[in-house]
VEXLORO-759896 format. One line per 3 residues: their letters; for each residue x, y, z of N, C-alpha, C, O. Coordinates in pm, 1 decimal. Layout:
residues N
a) X,Y,Z,X,Y,Z,X,Y,Z,X,Y,Z  ... $
end
This chain:
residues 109
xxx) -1397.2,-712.6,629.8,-1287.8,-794.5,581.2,-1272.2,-779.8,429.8,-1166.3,-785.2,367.4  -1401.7,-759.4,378.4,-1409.2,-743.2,196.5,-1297.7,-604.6,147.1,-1241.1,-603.0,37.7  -1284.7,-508.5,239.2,-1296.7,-361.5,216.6,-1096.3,-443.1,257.7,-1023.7,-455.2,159.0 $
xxx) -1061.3,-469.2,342.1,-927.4,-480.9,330.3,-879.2,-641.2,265.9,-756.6,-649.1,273.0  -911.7,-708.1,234.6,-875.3,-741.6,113.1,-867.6,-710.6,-19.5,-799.9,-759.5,-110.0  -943.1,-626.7,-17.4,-970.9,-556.9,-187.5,-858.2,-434.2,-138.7,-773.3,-416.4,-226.0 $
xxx) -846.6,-376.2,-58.3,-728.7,-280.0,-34.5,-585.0,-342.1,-28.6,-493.8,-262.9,-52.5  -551.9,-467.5,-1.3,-424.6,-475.0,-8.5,-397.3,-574.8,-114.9,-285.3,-625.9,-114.1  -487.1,-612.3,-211.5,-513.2,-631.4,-342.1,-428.8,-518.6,-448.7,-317.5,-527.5,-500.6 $
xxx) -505.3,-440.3,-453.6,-508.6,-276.0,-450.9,-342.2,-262.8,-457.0,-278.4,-240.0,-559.8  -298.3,-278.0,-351.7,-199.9,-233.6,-266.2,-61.5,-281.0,-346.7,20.4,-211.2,-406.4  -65.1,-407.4,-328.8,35.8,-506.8,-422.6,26.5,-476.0,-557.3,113.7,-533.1,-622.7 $
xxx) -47.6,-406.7,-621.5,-29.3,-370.2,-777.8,17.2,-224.6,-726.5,136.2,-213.2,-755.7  -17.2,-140.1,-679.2,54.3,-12.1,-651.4,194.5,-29.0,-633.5,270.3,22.7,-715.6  239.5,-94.2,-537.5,360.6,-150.0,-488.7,443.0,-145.5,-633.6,531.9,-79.4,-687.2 $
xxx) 371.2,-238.2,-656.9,467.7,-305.9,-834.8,446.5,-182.1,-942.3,515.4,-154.3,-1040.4  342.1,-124.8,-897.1,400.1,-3.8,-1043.6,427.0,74.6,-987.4,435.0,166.7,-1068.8  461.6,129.4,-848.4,531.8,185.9,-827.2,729.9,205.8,-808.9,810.2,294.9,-836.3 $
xxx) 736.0,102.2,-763.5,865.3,20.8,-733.0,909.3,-66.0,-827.5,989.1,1.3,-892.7  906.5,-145.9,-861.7,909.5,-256.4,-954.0,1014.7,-207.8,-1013.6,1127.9,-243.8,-981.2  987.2,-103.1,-1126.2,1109.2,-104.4,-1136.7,1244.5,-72.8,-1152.5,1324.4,-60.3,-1245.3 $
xxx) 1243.4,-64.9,-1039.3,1397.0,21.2,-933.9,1522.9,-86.3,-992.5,1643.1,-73.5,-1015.9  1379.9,-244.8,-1005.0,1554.2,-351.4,-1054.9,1588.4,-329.5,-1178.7,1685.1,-399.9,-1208.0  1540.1,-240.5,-1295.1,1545.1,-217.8,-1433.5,1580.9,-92.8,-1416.5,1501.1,-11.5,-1463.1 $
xxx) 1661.1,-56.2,-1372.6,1727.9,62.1,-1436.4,1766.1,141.2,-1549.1,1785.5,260.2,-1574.0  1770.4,13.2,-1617.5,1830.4,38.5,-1751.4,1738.6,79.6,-1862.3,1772.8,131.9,-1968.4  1612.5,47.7,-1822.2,1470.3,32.3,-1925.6,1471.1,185.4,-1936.9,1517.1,261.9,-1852.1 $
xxx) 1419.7,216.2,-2041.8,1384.2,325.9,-2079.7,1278.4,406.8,-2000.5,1164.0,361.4,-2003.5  1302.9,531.9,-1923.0,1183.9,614.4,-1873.1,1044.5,584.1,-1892.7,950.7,567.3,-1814.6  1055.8,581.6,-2015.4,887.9,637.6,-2103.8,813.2,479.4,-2119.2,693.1,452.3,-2119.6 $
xxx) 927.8,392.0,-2130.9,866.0,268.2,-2101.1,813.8,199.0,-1965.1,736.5,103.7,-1954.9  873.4,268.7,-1869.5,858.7,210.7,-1726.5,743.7,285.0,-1695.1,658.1,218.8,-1636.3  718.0,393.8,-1715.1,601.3,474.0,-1727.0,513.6,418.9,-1775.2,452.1,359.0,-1687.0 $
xxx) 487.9,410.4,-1832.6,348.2,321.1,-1980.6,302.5,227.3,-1905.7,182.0,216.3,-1883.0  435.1,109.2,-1834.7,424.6,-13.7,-1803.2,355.5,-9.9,-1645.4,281.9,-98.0,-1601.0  383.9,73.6,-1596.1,355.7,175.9,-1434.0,235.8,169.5,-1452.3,169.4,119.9,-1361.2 $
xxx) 159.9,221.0,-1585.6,65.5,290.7,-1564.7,-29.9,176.7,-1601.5,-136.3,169.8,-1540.0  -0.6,84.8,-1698.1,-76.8,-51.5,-1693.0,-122.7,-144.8,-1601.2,-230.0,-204.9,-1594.8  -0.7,-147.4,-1514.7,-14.6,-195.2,-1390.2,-69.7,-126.2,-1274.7,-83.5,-187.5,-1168.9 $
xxx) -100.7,-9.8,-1285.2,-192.1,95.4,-1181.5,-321.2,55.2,-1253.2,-382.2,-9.2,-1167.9  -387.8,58.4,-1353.1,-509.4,32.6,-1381.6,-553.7,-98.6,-1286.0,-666.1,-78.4,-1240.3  -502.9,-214.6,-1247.1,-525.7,-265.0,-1158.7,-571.0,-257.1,-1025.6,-665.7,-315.2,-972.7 $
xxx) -468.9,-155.8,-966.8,-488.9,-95.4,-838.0,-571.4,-60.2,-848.8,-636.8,-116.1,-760.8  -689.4,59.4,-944.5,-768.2,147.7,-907.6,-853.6,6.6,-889.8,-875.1,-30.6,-774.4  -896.2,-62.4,-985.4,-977.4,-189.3,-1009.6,-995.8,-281.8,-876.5,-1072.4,-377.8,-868.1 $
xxx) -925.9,-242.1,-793.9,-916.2,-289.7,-619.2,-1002.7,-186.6,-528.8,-1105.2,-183.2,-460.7  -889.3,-99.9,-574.4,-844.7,27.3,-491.9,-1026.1,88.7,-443.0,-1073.6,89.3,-329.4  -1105.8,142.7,-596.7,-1237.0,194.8,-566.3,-1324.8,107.2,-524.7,-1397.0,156.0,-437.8 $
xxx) -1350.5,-7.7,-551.4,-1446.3,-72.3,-465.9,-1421.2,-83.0,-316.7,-1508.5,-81.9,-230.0  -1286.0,-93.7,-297.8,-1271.6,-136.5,-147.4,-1307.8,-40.5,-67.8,-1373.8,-50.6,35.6  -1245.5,93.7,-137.3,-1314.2,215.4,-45.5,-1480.0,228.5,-89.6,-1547.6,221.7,13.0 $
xxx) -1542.5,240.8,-180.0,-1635.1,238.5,-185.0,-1759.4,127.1,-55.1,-1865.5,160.2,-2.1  -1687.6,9.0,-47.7,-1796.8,-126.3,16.7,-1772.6,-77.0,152.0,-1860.1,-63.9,237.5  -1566.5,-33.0,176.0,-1612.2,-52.4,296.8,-1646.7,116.6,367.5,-1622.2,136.2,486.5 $
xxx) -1706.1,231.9,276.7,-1734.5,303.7,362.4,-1896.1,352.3,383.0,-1999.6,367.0,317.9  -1845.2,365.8,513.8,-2007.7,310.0,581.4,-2014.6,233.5,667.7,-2116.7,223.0,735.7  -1882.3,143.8,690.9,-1825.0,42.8,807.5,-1758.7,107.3,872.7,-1756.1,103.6,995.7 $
xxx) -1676.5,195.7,783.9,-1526.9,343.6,779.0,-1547.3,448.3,765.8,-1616.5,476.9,668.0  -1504.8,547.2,844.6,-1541.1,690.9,766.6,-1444.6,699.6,684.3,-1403.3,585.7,662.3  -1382.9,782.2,622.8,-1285.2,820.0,520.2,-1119.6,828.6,574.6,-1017.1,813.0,508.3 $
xxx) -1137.3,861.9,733.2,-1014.6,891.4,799.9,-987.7,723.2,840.1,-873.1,701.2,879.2  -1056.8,633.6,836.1,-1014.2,509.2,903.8,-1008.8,441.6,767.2,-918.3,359.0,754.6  -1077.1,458.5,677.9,-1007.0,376.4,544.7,-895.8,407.8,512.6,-814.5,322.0,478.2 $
xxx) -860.4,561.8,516.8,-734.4,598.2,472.1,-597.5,538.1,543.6,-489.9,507.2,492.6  -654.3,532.1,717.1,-565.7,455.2,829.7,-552.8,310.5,790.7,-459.2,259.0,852.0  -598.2,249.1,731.1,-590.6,120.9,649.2,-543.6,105.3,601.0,-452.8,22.4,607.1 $
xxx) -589.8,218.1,466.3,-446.1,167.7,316.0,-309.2,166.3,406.3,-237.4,66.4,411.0  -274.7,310.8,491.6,-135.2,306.6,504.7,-92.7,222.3,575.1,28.5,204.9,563.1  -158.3,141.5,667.8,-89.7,63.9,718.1,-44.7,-47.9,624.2,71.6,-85.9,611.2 $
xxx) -157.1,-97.8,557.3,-162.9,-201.6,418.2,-26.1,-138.6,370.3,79.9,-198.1,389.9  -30.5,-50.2,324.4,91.3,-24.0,245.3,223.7,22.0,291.4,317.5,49.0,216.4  224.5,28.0,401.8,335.1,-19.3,478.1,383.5,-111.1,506.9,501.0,-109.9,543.4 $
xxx) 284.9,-264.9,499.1,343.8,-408.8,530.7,333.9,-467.3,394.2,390.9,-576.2,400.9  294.5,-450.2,288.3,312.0,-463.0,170.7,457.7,-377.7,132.7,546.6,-451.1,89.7  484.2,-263.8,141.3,593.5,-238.4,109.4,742.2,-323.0,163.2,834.7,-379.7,105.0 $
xxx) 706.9,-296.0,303.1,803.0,-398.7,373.7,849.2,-535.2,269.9,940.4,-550.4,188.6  731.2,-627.3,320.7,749.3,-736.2,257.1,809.9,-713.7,94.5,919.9,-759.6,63.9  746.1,-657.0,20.6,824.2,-619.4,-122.2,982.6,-588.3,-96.9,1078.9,-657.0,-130.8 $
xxx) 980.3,-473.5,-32.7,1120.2,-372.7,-43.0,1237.7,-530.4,29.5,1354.7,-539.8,-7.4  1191.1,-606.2,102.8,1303.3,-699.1,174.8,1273.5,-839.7,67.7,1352.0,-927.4,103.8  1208.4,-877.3,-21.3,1166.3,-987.0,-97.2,1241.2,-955.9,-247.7,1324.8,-1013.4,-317.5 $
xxx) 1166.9,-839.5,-254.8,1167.0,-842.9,-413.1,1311.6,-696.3,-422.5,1390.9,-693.5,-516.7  1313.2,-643.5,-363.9,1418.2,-501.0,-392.0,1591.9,-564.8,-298.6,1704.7,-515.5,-301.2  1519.5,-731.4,-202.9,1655.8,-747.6,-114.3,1726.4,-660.7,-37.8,1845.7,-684.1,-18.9 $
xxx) 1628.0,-475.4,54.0,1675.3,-430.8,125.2,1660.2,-462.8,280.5,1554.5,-496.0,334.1  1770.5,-449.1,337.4,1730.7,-474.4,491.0,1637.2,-388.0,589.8,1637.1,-265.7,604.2  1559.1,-483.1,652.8,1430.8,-378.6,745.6,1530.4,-404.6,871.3,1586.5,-503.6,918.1 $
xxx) 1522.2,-214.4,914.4,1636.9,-187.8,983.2,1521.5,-151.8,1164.6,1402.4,-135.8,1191.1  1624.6,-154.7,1224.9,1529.7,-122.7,1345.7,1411.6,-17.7,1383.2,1301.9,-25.4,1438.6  1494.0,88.5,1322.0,1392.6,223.6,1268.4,1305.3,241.6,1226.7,1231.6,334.8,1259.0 $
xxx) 1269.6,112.2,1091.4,1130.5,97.8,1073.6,1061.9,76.3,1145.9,958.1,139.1,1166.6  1114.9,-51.5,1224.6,993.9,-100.8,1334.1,952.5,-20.4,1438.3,838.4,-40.8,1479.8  1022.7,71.9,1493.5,968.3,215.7,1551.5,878.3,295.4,1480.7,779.1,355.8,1521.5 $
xxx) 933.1,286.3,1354.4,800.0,418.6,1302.7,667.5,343.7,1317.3,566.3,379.8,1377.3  695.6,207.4,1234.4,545.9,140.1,1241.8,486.7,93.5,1378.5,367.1,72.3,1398.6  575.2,82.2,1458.2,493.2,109.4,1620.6,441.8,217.3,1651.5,353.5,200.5,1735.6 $
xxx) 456.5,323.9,1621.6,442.4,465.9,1632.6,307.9,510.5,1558.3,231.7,598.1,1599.0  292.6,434.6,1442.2,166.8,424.1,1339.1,96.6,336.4,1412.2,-1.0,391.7,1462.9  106.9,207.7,1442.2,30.9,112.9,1522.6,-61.0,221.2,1634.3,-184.0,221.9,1630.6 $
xxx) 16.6,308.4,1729.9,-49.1,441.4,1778.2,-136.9,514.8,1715.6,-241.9,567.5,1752.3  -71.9,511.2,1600.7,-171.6,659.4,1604.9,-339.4,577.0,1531.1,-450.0,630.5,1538.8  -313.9,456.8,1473.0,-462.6,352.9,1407.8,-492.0,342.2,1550.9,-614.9,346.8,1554.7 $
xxx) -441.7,328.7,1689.3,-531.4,315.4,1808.3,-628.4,437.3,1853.0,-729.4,438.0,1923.5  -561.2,536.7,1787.1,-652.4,712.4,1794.6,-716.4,723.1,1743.8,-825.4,765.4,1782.3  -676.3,676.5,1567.1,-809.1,719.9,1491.0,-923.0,587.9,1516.4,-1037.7,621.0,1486.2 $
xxx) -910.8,465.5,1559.4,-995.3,386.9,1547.3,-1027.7,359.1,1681.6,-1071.9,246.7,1705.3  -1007.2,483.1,1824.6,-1093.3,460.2,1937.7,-1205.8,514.0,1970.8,-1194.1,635.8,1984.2  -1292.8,481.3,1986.5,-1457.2,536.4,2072.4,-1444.8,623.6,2174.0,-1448.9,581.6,2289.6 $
x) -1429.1,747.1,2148.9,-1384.6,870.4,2267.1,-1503.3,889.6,2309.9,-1524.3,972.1,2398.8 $
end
């Protein structure tokens, strides 16, 4: 539970320096950059411990199956909260489709 909370910790500062800011258009490149990159120092500050604690619980292919899902329902929630785009039916297919494939990588064959 430590390893995905600290990942979608992680996750929500990625989100924001990644996206964020799409609503500032107007800001200068080199500033949104700088500001990106301030706000990514955070993420890693999540980001490496979580993979670090939780692997060993995870191999590398099921942490990685984590973040993306993390950062797929973190994006969601952002992109329809904070960006005000509509989640269209299509998404919810792909992410059923992902819901699949975390049942592959995380079954006992």
């Amino acid at each position: 539970m430590q390893t995905v909370i600290l990942l979608t910790i992680s996750n929500i500062f990625m989100t924001i320096a990644w996206y964020g800011h799409l609503k500032y258009r107007s800001a200068s490149l080199w500033l949104v950059i700088l500001i990106s990159w301030g706000i990514a120092f955070f993420e890693y500050c999540f980001q490496v411990p979580g993979n670090r604690y939780g692997y060993g619980q995870f191999n590398a292919a099921q942490l990685k199956t984590i973040q993306e899902v993390i950062t797929l329902v973190v994006f969601s929630v952002f992109s329809i909260l904070y960006l005000k785009e509509e989640f269209k039916w299509n998404y919810a297919v792909g992410f059923i489709l992902i819901i699949a494939a975390v049942f592959f990588i995380f079954k006992k064959w």
